[in-house]
PyMOL commands that place a pseudoatom at each C-alpha (Angstrom):
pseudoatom trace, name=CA, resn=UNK, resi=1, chain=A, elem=C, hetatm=0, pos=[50.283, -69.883, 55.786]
pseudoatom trace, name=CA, resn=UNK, resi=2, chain=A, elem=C, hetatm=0, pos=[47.788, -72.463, 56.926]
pseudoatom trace, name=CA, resn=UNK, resi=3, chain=A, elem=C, hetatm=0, pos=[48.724, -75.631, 58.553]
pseudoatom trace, name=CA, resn=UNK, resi=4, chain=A, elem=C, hetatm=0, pos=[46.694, -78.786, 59.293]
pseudoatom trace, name=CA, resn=UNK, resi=5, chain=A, elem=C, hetatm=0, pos=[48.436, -81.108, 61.608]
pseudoatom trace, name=CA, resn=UNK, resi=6, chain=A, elem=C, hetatm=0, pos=[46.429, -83.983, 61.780]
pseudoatom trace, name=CA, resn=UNK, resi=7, chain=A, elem=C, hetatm=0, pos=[46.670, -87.830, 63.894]
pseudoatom trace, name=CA, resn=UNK, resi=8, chain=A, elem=C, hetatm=0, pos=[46.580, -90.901, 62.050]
pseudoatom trace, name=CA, resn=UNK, resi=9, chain=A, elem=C, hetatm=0, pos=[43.515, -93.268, 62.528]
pseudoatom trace, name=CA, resn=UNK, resi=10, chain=A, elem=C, hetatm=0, pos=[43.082, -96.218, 65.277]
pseudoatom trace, name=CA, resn=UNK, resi=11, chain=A, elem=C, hetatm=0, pos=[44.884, -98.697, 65.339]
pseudoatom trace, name=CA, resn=UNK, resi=12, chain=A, elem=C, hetatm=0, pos=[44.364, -102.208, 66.722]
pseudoatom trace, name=CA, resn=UNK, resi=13, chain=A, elem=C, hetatm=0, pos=[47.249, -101.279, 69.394]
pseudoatom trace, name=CA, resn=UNK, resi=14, chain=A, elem=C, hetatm=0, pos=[45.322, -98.138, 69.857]
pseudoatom trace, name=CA, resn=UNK, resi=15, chain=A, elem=C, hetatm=0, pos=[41.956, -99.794, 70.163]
pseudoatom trace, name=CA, resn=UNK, resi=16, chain=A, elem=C, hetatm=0, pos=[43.799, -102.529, 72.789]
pseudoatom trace, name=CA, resn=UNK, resi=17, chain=A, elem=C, hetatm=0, pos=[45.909, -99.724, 74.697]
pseudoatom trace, name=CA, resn=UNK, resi=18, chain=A, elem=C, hetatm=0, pos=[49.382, -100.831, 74.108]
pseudoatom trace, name=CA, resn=UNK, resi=19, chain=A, elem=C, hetatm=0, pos=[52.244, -98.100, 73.731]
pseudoatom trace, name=CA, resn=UNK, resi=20, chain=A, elem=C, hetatm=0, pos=[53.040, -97.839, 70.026]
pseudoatom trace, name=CA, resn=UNK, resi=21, chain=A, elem=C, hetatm=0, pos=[55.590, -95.829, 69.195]
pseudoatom trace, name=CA, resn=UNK, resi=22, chain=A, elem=C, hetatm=0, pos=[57.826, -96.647, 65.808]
pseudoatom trace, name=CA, resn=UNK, resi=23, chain=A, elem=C, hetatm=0, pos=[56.683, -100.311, 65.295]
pseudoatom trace, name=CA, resn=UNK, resi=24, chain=A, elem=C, hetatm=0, pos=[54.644, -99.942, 62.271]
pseudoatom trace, name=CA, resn=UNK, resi=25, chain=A, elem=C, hetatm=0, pos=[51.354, -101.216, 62.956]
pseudoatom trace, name=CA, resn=UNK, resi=26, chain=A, elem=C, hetatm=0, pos=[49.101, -100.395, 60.262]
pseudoatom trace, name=CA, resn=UNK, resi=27, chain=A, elem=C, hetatm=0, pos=[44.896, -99.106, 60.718]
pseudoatom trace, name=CA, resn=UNK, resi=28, chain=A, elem=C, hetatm=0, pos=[41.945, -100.875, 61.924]
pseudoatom trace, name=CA, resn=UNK, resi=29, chain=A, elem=C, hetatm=0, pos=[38.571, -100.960, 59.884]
pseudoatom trace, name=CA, resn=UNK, resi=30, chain=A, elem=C, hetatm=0, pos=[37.680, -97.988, 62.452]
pseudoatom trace, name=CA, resn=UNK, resi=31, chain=A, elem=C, hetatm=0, pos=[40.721, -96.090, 61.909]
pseudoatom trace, name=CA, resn=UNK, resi=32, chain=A, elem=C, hetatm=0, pos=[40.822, -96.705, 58.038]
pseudoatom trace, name=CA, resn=UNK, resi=33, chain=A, elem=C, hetatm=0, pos=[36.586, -94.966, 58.544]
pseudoatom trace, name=CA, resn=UNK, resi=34, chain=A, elem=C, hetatm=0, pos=[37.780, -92.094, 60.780]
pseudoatom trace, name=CA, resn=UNK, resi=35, chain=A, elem=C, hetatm=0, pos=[40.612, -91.444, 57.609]
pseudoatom trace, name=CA, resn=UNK, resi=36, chain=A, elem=C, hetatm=0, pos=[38.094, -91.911, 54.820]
pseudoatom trace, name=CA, resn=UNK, resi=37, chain=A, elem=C, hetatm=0, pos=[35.895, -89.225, 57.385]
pseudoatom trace, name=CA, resn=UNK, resi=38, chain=A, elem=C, hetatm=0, pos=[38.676, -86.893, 56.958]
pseudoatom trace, name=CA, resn=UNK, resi=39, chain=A, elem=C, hetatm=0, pos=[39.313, -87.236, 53.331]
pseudoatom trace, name=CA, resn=UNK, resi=40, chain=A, elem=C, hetatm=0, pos=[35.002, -86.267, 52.691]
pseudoatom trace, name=CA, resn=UNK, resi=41, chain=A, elem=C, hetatm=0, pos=[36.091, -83.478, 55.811]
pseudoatom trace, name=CA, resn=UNK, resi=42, chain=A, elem=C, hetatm=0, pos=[38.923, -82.030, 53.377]
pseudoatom trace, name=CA, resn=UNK, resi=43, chain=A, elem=C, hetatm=0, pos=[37.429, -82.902, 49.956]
pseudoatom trace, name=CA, resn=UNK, resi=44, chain=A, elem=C, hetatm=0, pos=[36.708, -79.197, 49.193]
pseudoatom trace, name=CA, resn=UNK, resi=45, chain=A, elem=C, hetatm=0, pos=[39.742, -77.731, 51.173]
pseudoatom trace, name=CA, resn=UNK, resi=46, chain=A, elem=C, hetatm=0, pos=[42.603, -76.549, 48.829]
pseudoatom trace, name=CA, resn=UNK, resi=47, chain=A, elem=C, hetatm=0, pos=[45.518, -78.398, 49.950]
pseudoatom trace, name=CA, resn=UNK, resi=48, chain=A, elem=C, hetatm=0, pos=[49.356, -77.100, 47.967]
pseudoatom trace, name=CA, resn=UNK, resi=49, chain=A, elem=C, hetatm=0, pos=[51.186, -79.647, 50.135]
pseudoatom trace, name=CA, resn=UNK, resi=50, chain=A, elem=C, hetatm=0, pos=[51.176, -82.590, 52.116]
pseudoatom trace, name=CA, resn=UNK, resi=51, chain=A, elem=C, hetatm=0, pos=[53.659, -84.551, 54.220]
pseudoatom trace, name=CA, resn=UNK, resi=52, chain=A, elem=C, hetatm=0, pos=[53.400, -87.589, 56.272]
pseudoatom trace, name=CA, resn=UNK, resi=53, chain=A, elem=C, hetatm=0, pos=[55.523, -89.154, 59.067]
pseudoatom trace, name=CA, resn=UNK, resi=54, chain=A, elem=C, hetatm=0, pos=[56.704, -93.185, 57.030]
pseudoatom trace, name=CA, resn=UNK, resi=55, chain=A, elem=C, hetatm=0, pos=[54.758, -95.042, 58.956]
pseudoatom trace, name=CA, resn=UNK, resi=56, chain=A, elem=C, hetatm=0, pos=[52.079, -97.103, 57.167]
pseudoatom trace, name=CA, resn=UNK, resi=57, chain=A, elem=C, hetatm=0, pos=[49.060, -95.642, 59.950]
pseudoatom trace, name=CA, resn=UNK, resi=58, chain=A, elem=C, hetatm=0, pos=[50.137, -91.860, 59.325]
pseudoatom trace, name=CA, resn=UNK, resi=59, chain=A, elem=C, hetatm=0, pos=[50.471, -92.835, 55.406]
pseudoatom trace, name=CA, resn=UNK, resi=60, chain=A, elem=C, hetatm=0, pos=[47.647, -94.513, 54.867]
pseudoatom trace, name=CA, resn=UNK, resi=61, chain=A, elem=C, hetatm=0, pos=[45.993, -91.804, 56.550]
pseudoatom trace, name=CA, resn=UNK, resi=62, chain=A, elem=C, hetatm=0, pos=[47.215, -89.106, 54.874]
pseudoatom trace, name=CA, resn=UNK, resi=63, chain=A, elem=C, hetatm=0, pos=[46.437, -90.839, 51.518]
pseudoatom trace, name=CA, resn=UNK, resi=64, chain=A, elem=C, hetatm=0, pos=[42.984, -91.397, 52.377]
pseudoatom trace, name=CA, resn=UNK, resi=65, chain=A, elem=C, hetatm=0, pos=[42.663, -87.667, 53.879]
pseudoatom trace, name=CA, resn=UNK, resi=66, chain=A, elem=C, hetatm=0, pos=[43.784, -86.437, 50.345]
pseudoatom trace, name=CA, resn=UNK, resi=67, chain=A, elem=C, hetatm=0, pos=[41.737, -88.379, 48.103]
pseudoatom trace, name=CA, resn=UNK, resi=68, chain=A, elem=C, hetatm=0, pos=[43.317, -90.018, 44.527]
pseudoatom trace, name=CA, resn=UNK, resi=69, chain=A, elem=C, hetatm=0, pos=[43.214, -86.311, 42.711]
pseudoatom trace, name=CA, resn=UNK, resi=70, chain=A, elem=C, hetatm=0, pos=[46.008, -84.842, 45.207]
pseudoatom trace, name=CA, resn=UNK, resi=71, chain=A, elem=C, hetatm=0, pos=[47.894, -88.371, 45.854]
pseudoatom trace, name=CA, resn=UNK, resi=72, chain=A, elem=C, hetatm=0, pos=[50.971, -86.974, 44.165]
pseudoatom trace, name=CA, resn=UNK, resi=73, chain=A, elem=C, hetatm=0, pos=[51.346, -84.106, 46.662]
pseudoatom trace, name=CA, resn=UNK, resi=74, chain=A, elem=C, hetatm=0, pos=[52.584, -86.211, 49.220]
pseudoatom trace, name=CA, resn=UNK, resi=75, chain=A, elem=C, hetatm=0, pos=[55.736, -86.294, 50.611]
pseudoatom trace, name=CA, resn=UNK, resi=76, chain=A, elem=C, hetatm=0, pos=[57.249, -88.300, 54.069]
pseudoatom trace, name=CA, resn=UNK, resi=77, chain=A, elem=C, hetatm=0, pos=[59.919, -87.265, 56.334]
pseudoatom trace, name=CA, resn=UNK, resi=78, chain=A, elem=C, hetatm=0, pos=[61.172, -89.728, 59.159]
pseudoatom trace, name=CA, resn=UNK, resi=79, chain=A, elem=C, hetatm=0, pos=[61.427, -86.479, 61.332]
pseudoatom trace, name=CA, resn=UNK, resi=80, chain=A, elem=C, hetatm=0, pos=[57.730, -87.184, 62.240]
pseudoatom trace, name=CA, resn=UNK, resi=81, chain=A, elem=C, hetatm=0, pos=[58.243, -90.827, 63.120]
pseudoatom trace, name=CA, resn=UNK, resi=82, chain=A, elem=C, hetatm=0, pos=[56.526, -91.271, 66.350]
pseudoatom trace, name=CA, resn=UNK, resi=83, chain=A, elem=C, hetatm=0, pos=[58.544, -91.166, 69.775]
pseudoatom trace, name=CA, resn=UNK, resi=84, chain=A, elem=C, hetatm=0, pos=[60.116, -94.304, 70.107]
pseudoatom trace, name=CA, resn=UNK, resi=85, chain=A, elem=C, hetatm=0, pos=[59.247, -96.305, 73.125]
pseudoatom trace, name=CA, resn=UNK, resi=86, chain=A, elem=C, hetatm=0, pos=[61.687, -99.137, 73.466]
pseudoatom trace, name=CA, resn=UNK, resi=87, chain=A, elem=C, hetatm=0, pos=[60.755, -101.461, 75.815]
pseudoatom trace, name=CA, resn=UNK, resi=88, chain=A, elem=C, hetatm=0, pos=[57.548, -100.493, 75.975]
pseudoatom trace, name=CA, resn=UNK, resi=89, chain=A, elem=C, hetatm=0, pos=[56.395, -101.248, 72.399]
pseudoatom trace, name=CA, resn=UNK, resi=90, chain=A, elem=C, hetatm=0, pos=[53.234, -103.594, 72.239]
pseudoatom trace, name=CA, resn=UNK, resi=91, chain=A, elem=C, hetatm=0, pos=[52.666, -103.172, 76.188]
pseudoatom trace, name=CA, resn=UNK, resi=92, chain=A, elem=C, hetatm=0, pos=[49.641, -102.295, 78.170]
pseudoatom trace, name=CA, resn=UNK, resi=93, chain=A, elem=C, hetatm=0, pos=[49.664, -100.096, 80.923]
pseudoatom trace, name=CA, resn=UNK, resi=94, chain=A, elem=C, hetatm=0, pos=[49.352, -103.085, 83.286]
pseudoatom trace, name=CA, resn=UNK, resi=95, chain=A, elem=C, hetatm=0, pos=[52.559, -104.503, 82.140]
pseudoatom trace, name=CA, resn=UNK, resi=96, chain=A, elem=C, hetatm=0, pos=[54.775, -101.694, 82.182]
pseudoatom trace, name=CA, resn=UNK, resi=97, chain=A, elem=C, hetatm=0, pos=[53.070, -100.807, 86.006]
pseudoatom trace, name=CA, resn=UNK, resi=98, chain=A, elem=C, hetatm=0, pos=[54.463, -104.433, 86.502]
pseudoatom trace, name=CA, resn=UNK, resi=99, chain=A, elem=C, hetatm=0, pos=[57.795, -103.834, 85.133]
pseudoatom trace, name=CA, resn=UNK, resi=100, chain=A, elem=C, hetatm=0, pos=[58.896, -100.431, 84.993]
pseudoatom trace, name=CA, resn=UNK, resi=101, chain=A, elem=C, hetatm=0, pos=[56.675, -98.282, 87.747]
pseudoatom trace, name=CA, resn=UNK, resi=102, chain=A, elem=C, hetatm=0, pos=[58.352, -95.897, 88.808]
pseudoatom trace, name=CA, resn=UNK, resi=103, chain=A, elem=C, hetatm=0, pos=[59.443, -95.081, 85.283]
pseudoatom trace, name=CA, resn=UNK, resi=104, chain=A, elem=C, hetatm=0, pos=[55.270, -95.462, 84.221]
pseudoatom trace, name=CA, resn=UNK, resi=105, chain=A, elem=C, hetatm=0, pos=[54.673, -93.033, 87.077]
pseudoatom trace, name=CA, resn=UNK, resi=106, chain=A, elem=C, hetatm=0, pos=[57.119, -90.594, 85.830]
pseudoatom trace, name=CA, resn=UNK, resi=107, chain=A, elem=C, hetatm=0, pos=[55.864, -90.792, 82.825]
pseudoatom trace, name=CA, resn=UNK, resi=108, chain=A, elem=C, hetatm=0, pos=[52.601, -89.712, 83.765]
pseudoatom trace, name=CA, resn=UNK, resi=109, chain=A, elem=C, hetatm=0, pos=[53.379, -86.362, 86.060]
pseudoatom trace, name=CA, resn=UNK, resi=110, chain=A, elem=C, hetatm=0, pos=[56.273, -85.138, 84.767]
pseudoatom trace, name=CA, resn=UNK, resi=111, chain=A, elem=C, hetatm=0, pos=[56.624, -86.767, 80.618]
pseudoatom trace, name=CA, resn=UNK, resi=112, chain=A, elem=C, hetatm=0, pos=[59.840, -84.041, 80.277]
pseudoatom trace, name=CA, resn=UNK, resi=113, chain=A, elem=C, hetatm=0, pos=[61.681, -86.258, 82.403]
pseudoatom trace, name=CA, resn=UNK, resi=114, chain=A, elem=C, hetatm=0, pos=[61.698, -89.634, 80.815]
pseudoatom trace, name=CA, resn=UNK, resi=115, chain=A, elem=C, hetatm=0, pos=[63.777, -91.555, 78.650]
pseudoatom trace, name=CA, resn=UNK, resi=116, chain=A, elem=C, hetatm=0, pos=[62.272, -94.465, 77.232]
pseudoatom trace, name=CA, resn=UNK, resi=117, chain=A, elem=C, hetatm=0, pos=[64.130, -97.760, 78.221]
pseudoatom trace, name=CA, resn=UNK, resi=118, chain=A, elem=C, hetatm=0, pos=[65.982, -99.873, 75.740]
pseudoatom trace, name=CA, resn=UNK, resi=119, chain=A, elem=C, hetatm=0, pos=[67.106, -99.681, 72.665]
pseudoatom trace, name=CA, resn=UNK, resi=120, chain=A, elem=C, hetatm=0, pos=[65.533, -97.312, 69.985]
pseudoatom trace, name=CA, resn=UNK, resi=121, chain=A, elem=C, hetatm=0, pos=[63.718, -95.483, 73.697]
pseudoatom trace, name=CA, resn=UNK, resi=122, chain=A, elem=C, hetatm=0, pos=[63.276, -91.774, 73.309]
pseudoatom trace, name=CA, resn=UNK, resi=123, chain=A, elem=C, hetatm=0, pos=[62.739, -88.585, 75.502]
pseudoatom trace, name=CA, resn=UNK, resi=124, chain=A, elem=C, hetatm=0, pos=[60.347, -86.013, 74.493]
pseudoatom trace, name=CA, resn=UNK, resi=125, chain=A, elem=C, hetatm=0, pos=[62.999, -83.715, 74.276]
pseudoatom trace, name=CA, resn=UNK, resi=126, chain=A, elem=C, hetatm=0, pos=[64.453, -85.899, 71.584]
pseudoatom trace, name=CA, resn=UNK, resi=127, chain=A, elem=C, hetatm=0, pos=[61.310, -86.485, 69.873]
pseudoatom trace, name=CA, resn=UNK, resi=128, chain=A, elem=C, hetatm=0, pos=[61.052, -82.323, 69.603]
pseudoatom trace, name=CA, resn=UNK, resi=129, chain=A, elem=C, hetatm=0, pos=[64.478, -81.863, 68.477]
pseudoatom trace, name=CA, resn=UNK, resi=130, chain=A, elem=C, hetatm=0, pos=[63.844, -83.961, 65.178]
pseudoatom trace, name=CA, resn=UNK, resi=131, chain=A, elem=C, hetatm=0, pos=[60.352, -83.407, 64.547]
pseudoatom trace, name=CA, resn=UNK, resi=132, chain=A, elem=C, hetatm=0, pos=[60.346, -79.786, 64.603]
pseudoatom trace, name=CA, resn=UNK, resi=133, chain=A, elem=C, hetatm=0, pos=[62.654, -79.277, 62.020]
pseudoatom trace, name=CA, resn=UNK, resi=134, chain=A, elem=C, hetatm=0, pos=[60.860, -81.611, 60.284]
pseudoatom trace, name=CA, resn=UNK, resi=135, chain=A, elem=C, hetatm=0, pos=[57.609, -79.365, 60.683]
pseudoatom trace, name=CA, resn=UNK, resi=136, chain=A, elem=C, hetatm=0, pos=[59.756, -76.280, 59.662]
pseudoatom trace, name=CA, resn=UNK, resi=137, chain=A, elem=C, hetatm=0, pos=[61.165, -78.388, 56.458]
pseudoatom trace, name=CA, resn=UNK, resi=138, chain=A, elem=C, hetatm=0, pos=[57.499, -79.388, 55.371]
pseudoatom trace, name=CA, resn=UNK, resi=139, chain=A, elem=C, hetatm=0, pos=[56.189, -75.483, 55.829]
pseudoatom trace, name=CA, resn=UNK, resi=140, chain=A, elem=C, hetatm=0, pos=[59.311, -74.186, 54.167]
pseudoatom trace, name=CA, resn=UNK, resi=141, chain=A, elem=C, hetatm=0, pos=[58.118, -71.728, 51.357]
pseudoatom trace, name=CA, resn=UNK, resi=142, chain=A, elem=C, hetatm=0, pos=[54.654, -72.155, 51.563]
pseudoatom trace, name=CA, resn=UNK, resi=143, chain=A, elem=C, hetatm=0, pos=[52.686, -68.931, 50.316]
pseudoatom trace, name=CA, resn=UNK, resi=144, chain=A, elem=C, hetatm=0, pos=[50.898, -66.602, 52.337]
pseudoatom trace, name=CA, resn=UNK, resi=145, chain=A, elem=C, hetatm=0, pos=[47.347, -68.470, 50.968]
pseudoatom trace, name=CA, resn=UNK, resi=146, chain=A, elem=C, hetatm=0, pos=[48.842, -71.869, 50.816]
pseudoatom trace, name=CA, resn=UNK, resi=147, chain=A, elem=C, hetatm=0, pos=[47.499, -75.047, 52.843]
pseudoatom trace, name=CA, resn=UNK, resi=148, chain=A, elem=C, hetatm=0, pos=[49.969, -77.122, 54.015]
pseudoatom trace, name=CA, resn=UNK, resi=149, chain=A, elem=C, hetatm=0, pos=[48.580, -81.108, 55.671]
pseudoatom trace, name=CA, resn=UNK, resi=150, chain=A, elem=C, hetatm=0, pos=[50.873, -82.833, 57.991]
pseudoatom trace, name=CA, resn=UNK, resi=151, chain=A, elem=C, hetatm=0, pos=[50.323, -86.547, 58.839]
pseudoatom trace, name=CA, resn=UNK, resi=152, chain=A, elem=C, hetatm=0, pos=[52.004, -87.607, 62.387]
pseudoatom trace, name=CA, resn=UNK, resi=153, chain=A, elem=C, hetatm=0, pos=[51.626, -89.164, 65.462]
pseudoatom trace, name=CA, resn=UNK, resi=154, chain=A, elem=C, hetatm=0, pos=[49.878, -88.575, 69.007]
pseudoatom trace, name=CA, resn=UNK, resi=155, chain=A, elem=C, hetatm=0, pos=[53.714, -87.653, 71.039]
pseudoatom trace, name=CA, resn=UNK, resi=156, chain=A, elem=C, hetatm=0, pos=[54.793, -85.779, 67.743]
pseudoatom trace, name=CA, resn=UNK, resi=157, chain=A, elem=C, hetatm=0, pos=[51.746, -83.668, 67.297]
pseudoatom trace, name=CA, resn=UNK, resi=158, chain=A, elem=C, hetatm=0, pos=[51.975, -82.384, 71.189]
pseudoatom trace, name=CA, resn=UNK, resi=159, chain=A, elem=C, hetatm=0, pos=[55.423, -81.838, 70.974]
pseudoatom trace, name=CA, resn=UNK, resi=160, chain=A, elem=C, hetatm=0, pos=[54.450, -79.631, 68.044]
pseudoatom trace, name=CA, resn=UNK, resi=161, chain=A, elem=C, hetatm=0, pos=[51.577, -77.875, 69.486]
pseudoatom trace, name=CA, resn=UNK, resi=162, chain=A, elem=C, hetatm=0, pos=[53.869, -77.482, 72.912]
pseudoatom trace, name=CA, resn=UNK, resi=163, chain=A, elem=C, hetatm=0, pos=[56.249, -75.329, 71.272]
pseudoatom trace, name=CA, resn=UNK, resi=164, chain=A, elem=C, hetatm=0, pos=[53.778, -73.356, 69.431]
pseudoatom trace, name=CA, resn=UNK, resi=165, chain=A, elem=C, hetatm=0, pos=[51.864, -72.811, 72.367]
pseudoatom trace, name=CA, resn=UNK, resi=166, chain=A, elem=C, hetatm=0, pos=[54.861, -72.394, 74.183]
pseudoatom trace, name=CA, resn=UNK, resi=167, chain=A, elem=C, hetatm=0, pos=[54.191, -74.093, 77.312]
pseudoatom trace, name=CA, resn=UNK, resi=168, chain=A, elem=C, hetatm=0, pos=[56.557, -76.568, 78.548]
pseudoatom trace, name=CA, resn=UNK, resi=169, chain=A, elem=C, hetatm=0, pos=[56.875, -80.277, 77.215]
pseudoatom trace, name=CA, resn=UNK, resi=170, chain=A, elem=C, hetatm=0, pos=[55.900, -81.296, 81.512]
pseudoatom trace, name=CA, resn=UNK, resi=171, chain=A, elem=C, hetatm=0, pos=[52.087, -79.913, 80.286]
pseudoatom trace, name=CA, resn=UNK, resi=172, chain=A, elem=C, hetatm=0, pos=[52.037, -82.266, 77.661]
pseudoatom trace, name=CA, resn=UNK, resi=173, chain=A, elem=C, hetatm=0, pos=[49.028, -84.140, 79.149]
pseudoatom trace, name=CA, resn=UNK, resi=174, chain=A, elem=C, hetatm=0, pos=[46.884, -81.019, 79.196]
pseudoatom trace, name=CA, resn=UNK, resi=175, chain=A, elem=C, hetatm=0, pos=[45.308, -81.625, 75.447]
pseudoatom trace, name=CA, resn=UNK, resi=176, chain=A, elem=C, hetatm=0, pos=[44.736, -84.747, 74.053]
pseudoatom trace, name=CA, resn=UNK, resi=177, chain=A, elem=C, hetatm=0, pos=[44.896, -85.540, 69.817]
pseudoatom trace, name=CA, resn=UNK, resi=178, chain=A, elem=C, hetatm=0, pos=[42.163, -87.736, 69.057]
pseudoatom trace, name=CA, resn=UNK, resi=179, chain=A, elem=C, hetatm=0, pos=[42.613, -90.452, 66.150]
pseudoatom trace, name=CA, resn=UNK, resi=180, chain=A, elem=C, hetatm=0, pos=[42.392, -88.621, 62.733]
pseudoatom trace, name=CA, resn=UNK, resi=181, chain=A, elem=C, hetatm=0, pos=[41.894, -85.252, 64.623]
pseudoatom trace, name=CA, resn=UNK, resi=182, chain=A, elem=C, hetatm=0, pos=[42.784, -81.884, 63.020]
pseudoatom trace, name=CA, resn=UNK, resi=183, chain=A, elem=C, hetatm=0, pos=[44.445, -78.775, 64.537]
pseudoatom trace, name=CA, resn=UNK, resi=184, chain=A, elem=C, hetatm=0, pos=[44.780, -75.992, 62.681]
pseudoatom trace, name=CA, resn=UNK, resi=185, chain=A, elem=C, hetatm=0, pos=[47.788, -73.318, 62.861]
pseudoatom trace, name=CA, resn=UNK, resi=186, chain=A, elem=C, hetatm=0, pos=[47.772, -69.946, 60.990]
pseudoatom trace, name=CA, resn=UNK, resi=187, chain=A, elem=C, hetatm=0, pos=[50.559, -67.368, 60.726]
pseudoatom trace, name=CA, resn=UNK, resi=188, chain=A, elem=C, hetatm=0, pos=[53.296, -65.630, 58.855]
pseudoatom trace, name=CA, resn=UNK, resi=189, chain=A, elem=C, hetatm=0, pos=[55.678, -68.445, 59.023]
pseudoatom trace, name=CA, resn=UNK, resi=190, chain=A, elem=C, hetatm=0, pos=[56.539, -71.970, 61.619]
pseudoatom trace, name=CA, resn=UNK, resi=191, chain=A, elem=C, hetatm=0, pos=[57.893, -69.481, 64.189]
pseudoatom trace, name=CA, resn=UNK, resi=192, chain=A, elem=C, hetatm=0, pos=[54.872, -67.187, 64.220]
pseudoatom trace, name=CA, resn=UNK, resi=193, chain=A, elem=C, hetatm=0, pos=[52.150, -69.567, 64.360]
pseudoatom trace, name=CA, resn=UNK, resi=194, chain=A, elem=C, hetatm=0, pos=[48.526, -69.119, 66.443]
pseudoatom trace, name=CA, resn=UNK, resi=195, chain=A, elem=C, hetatm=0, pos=[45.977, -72.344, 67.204]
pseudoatom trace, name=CA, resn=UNK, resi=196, chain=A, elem=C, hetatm=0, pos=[43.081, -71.670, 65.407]
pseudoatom trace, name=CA, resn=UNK, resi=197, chain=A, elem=C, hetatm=0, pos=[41.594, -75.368, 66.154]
pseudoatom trace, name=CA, resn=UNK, resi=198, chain=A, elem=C, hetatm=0, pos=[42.509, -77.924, 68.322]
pseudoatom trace, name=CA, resn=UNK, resi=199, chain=A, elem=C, hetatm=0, pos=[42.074, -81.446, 68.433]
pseudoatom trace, name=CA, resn=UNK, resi=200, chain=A, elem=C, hetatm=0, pos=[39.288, -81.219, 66.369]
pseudoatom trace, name=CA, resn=UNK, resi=201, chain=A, elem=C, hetatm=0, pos=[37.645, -84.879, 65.908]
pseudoatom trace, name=CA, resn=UNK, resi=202, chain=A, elem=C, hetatm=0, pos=[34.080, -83.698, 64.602]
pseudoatom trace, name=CA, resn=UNK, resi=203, chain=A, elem=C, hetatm=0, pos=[34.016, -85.459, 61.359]
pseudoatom trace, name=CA, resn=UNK, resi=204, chain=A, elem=C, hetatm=0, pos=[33.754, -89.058, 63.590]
pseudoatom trace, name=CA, resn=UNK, resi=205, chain=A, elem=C, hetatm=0, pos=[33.358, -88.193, 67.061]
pseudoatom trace, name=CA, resn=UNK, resi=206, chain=A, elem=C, hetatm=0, pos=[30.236, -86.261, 69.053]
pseudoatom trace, name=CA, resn=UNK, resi=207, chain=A, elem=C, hetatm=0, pos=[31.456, -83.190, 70.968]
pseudoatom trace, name=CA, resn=UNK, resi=208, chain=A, elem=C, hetatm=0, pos=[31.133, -85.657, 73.964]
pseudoatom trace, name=CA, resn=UNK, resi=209, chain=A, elem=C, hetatm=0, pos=[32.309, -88.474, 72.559]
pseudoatom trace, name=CA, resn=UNK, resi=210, chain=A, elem=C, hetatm=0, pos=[35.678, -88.749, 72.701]
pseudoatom trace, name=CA, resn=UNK, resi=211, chain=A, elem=C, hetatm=0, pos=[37.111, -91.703, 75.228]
pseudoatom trace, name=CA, resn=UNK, resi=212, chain=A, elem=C, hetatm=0, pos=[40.372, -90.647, 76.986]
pseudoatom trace, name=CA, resn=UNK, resi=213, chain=A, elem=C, hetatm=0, pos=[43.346, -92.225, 76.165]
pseudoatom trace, name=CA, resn=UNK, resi=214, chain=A, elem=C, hetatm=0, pos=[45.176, -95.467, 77.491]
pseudoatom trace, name=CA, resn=UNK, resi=215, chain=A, elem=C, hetatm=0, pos=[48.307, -95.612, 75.950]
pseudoatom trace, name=CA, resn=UNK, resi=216, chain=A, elem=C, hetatm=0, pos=[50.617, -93.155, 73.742]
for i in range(1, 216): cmd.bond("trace and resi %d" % i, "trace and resi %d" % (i + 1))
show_as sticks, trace
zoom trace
């Protein structure tokens, strides 16, 4: 089986740097390009199935990304939703340093052990323990031949990739996921999966190009 797990677009949040996590904040005019970028990217790729996280950036992107001829394929599962940051929703950096620092500065060297603050917060862990299943429910009979396109989230997709790679969920800042980028995994089944590609933005962004991130 093939599977492309691929970031929704920008945002305005994105673009700003504020933490977004399930508050559904729909594309900018430069994420809405990077998704239409995709969709010309994967025009010619067979795709059997597709499956989005419910929010309107990772829908919207995944609609673009599959063009009006293979609209009907998708499918959403709220497994994929991205982590949920509490508190933090809608706050820069600069805030939550204000607020919450030691919290921020945990967050930063060692991600595994934080729980997000207030209602709705997640941990990592938590964010693995839903979306992976999810990830195993979306790949669940696919064919040997068969392309399968998943729609998520920054946290979601390096949960993912963590436990394919199978380093721990502390290394999480080690690879980044790019707006609209596309990683692809190829193997016998979810459990037996290799990383073909990763994080790869070349359908918007120079090989140099990319700008590190501010906020998840």
């Amino acid at each position: 089986m093939r599977i492309l797990l691929a970031r929704h677009g920008e945002t305005p949040w994105n673009a700003e740097g504020r933490y977004q996590g399930q508050v559904d904040i729909p594309l900018s005019e430069v994420g809405l390009a990077q998704a239409r970028a995709l969709g010309e990217r994967l025009r010619e790729v067979r795709i059997d199935r597709a499956v989005a996280s419910p929010l309107s950036r990772a829908t919207r992107t995944a609609q673009l990304a599959l063009g009006e001829a293979r609209a009907a394929q998708l499918g959403f599962d709220d497994g994929l939703k991205e982590i949920g940051h509490g508190d933090w929703e809608g706050l820069l950096a600069s805030e939550i340093a204000a607020r919450d620092p030691e919290r921020l500065r945990a967050w930063r060297e060692a991600p595994d052990s934080v729980l997000m603050p207030g209602p709705g917060g997640e941990s990592l862990q938590q964010v693995l323990d839903r979306a992976w299943p999810a990830f195993a429910r979306a790949a669940a009979g696919l064919g040997a031949n068969e392309t399968l396109l998943v729609v998520a989230h920054d946290a979601v997709n390096r949960v993912l990739l963590a436990r394919v790679l199978g380093i721990p969920l502390a290394r999480l800042w080690t690879f980044r996921q790019a707006p609209t980028t596309l990683n692809l995994l190829e193997g016998d089944g979810v459990e037996a999966l290799d990383v073909v590609r990763l994080n790869d933005c070349s359908h918007h962004t120079a090989l140099f190009g990319e700008a590190v991130h501010r906020a998840l």
